[in-house]
C-alpha positions as CSV (number, residue, x, y, z in Angstrom):
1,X,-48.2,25.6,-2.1
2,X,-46.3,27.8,0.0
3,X,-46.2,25.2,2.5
4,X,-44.8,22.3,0.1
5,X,-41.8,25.0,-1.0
6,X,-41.6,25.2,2.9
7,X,-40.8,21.6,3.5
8,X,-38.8,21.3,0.3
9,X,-36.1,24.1,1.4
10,X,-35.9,22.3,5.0
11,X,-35.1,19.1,3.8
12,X,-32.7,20.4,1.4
13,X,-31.3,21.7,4.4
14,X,-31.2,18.8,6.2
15,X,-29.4,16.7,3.3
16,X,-26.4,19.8,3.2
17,X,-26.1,19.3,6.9
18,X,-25.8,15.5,6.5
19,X,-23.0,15.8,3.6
20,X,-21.1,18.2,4.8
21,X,-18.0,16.8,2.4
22,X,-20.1,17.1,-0.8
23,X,-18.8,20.7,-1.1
24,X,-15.1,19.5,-1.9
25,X,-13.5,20.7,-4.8
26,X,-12.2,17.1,-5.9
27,X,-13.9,15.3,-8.9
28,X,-12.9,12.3,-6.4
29,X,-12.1,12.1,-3.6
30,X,-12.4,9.3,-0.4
31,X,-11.4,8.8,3.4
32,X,-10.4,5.6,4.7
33,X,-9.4,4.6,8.3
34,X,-5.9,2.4,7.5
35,X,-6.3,-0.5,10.3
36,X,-9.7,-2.1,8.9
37,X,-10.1,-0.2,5.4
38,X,-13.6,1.2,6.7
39,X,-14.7,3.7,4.1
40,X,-16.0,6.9,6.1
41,X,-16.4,9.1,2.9
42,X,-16.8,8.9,-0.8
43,X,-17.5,10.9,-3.4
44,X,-16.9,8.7,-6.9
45,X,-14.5,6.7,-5.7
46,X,-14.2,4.3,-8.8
47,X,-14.1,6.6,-11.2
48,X,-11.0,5.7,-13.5
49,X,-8.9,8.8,-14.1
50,X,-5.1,10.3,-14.5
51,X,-3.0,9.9,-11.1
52,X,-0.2,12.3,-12.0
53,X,3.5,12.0,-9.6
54,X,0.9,9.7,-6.9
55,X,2.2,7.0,-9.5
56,X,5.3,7.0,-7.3
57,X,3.8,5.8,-4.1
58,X,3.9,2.5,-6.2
59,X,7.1,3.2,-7.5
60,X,8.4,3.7,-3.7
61,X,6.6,0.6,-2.7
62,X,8.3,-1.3,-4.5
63,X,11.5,-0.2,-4.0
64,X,11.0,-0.8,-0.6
65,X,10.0,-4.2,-1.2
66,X,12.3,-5.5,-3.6
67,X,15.5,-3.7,-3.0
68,X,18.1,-2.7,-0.3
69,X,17.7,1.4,0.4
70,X,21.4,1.4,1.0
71,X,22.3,-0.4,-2.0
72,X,24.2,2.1,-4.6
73,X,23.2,2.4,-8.2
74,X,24.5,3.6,-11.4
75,X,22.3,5.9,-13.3
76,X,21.1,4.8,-16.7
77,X,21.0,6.6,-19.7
78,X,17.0,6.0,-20.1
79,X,16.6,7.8,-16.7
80,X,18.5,10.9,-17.6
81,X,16.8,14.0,-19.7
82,X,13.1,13.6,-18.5
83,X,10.6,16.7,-18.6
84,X,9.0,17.7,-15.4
85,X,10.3,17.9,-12.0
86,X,14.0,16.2,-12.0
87,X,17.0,15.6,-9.8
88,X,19.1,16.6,-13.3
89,X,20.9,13.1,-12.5
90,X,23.6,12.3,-15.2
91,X,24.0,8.9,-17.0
92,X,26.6,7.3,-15.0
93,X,26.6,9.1,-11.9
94,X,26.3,7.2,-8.6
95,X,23.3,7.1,-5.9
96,X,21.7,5.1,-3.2
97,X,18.0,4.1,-3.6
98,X,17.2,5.8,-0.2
99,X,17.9,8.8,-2.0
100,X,16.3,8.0,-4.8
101,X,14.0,7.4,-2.9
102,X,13.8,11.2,-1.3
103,X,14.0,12.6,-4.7
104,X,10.8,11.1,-6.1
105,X,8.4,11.2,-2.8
106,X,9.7,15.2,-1.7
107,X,10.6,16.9,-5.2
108,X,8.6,14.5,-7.1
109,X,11.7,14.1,-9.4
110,X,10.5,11.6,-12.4
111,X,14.0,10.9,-13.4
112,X,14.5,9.5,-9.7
113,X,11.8,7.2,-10.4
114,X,12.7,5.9,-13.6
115,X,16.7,5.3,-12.2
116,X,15.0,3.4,-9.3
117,X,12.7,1.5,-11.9
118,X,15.8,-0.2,-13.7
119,X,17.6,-0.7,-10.6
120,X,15.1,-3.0,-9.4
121,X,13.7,-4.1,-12.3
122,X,16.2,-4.4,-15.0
123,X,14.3,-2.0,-17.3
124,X,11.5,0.1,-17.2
125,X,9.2,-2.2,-18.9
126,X,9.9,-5.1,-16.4
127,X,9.1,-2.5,-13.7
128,X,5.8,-1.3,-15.1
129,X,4.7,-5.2,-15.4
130,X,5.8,-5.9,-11.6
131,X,3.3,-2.5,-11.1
132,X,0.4,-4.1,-12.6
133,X,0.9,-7.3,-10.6
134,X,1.3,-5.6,-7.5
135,X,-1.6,-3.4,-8.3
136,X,-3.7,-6.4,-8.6
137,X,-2.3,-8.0,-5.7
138,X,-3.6,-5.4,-3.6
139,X,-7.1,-5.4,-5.2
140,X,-6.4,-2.4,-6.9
141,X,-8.9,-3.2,-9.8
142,X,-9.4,-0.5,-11.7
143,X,-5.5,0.6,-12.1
144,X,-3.5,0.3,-14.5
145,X,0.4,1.9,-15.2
146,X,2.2,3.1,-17.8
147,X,5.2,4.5,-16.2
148,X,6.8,4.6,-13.0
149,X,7.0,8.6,-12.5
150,X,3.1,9.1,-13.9
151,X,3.7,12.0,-16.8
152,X,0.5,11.1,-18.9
153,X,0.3,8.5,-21.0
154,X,-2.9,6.3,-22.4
155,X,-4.1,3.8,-20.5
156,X,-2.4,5.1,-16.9
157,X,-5.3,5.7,-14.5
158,X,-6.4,4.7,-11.1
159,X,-9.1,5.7,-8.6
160,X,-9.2,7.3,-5.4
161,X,-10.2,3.8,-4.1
162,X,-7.3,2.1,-5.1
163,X,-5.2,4.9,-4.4
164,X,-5.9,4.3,-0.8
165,X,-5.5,0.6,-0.7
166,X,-1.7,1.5,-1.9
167,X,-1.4,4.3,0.7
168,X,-2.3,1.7,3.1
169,X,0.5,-0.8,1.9
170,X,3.2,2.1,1.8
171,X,1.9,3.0,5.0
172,X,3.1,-0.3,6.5
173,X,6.7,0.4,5.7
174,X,8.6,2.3,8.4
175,X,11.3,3.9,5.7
176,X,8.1,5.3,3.4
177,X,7.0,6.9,6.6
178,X,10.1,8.3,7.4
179,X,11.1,9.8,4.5
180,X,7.5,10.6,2.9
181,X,7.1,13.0,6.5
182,X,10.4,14.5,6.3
183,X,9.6,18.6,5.3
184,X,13.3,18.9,3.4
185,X,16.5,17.1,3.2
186,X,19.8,16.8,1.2
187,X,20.9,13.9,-0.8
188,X,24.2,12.8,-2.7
189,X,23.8,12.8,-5.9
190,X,27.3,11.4,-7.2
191,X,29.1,14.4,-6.2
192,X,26.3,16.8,-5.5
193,X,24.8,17.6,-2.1
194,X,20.8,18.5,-3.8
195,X,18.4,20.0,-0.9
196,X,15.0,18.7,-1.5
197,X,11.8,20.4,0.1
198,X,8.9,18.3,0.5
199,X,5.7,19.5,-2.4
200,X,3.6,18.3,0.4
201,X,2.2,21.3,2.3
202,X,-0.4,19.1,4.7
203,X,3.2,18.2,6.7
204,X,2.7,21.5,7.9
205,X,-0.7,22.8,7.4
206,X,-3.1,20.4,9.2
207,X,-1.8,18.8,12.8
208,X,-1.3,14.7,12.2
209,X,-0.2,14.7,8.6
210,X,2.8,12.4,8.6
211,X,3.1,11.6,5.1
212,X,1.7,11.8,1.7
213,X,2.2,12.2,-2.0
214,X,1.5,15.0,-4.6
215,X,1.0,15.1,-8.2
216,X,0.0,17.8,-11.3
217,X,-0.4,17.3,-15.0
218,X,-2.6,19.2,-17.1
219,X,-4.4,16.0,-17.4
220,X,-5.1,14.7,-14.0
221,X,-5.1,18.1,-12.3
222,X,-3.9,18.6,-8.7
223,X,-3.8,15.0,-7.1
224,X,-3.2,14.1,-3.4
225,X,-2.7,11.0,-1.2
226,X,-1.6,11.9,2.7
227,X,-2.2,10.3,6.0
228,X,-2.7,11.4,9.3
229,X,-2.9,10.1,13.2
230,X,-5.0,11.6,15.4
231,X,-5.3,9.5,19.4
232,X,-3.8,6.8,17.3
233,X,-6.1,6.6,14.6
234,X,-4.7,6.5,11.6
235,X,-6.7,8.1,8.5
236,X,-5.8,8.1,4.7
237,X,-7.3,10.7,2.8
238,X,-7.6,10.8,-1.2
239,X,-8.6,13.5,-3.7
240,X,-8.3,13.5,-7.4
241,X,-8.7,16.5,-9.9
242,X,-9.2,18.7,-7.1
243,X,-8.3,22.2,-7.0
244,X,-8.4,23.4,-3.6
245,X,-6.8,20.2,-2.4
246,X,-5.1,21.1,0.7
247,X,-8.9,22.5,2.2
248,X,-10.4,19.0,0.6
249,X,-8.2,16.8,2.7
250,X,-8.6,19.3,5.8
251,X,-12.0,18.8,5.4
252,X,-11.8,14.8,4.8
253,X,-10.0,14.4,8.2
254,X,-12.4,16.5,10.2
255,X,-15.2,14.2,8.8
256,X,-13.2,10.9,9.4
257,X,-11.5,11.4,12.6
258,X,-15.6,13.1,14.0
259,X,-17.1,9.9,12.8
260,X,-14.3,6.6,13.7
261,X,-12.8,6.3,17.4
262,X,-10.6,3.7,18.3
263,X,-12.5,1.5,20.9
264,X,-11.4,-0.7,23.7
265,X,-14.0,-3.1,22.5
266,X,-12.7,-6.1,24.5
267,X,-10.7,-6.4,27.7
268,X,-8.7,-9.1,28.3
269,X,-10.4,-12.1,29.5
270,X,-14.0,-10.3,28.5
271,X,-15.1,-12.1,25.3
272,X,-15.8,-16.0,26.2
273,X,-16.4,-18.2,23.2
274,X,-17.4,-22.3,23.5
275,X,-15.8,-25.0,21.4
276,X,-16.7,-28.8,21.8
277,X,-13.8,-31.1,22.7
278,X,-13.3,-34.2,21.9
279,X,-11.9,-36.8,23.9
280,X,-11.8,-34.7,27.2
281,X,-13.0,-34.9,30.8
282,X,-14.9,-32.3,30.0
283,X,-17.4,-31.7,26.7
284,X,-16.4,-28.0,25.9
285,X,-13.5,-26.0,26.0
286,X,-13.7,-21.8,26.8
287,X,-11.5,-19.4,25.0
288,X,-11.1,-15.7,25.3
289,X,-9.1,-12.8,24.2
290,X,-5.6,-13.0,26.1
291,X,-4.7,-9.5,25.1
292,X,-7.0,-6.0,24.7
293,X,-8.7,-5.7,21.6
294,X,-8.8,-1.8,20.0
295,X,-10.5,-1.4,17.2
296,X,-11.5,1.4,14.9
297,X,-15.4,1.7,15.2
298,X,-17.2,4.0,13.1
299,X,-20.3,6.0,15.2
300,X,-23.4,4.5,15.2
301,X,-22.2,0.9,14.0
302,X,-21.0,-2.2,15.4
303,X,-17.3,-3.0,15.8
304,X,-16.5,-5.3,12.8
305,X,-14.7,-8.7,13.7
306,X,-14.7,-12.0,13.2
307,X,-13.6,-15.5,15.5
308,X,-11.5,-17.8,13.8
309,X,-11.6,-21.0,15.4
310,X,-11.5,-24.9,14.5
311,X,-15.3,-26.6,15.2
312,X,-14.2,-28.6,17.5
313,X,-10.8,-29.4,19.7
314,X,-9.0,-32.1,20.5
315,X,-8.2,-32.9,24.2
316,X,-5.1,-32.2,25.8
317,X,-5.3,-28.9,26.0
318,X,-3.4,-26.6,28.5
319,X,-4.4,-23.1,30.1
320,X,-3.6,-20.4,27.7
321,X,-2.9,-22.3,24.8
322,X,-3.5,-20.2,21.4
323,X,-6.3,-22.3,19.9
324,X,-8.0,-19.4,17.5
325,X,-8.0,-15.7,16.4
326,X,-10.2,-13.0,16.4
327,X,-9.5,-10.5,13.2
328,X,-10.3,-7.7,11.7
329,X,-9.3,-6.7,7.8
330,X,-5.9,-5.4,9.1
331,X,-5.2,-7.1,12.5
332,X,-5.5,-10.2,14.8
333,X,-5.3,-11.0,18.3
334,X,-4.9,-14.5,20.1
335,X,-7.7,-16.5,21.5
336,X,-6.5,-18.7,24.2
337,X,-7.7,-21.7,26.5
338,X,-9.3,-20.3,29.5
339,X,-8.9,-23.8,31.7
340,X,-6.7,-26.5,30.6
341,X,-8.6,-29.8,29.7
342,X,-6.9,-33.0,30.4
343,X,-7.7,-36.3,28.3
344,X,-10.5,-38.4,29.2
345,X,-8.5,-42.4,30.7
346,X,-9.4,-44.7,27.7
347,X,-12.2,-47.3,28.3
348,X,-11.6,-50.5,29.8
349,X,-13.0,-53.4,27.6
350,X,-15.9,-54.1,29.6
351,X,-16.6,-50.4,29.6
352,X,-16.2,-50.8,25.7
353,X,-18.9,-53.6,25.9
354,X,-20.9,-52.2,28.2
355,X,-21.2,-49.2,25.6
356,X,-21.9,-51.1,22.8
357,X,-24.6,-52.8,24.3
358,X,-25.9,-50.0,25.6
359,X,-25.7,-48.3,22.2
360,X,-27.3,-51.3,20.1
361,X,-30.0,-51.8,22.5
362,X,-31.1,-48.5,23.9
């Protein structure tokens, strides 16, 4: 019996030492590398709950998408007076979106987010619709908004999954990047110079953070999105409900960056791939990489890729003519002729003769 109790306690052991993430603090929580969307942690990463101020990477997304950052707006009168963290903007008073922009990602400010709502929506309704659309644009499922700043409301929830599908799209915008990273800066608020200081702590506290979104409600709890770069691996850590979030997401990029490298998997020239051609002096055509393929590969698994390329090719073709792709979830790289392969001369029409005979007789 002692024995059995024995054996229990060591593999009990053994499972701690293979989680070592499962003591987070977050209710959920995820890692993701951002190039391919590889999953390196989770811990209930589809369960639906309360997002808090991370509702404003979407609102920032789409700002950036569908408006001009330099573009000056007017404030509205909907956008002025709401509780939480504010710019105390005045109905009427003049602004540019990039600072609207700073206001809602560094101070969180919610009455940034609803002036920036109508400016590129036309009210806030509109906005919260274009929301949802892009949400499910991006395969963000189990989301759904209520409100561009993300005070609670029914029915505005999200999961750490989806969460870092959006960090992945606002990561792909230089300006999020560049102001989401900045520790503290001063905007123009009509006639007001307003310093802002950035709510996000990991700029400062763990080496590679580069950007990143907070959020509180009594509701959701702390929330946190953030990024970091490590060898140029980029990682996107989520955590939901999580008290000690600035540890969790420490944590979460110590796992992710010790488990995914980025690989040199192919050289130039290295991979080689056959296609049939048709009408050519020769029967099959060989294409390769034409530039080095790096790719985030998780330890202990295969690189993950795939070869698109047409079943068969058509003759001309010249030496390094882009023919195919090889992709991954987030990037692609040409595949080019190796050798050019010139067109086979037409048959005479004896030779055509000749070949049907030869055809109908054997």
């Amino acid at each position: 019996m002692r024995g059995i109790k024995k054996w229990g306690l060591w593999l009990l052991c053994l499972w701690l030492a293979a989680c070592p993430a499962e003591g987070l603090s977050a209710r959920s929580a995820l890692v993701m590398e951002a190039q391919g969307g590889q999953v390196l942690f989770q811990l209930q990463p589809e369960e639906r709950l309360p997002m808090a101020s991370t509702t404003k990477l979407m609102t920032a997304l789409l700002v950036l998408r569908h408006g001009d950052p330099d573009q000056r707006v007017r404030v509205p009168a909907c956008a002025v007076g709401i509780e939480g963290s504010s710019l105390y903007l005045t109905e009427g008073e003049e602004i540019s979106l990039h600072d609207l922009l700073c206001a809602l990602l560094l101070r969180s400010a919610n009455d940034a987010a609803v002036a920036a709502a109508v400016a590129i929506g036309g009210d806030e309704a509109s906005f919260v619709a274009l929301m949802n659309a892009t949400a499910q644009e991006l395969g963000m499922h189990n989301t759904h908004y209520q409100n561009p700043h993300g005070l609670h409301a029914q029915g505005h929830y999200t999961t750490a999954y989806d969460l870092a599908l959006l960090m992945r799209a606002c990561c792909e915008e230089p300006i999020f990047l560049q102001i989401s990273g900045l520790e503290r800066c001063i905007v123009q608020a009509g006639e007001r110079g307003v310093p802002l200081v950035n709510h996000n702590k990991l700029l400062s506290l763990f080496p590679g953070v580069d950007s990143g979104k907070t959020g509180f409600t009594k509701a959701a709890g702390r929330c946190l999105v953030s990024s970091a770069v490590r060898d140029g691996l980029r990682l996107i850590a989520v955590t939901l409900n999580a008290p000690d979030d600035w540890n969790d997401h420490a944590e979460l990029y110590e796992l992710g960056f010790e488990q995914c490298r980025l690989t040199r998997v192919f050289e130039p020239g290295e991979l080689r791939i056959c296609v049939p051609v048709v009408g050519g002096v020769q029967a099959q055509a060989v294409l390769t990489n034409g530039e080095t393929v790096v790719l985030p590969v998780q330890k202990g698994k295969e690189p993950v890729y795939w070869v698109e390329a047409p079943p068969f090719l058509y003759a001309p073709l010249k030496r390094g003519q882009e023919v195919g792709r090889l992709r991954t979830a987030g990037e692609s790289w040409p595949l080019i002729a190796v050798e050019a392969v010139g067109r086979e001369a037409p048959l005479t029409f004896w030779e055509k003769i000749c070949h049907w005979l030869n055809d109908l007789f054997g």
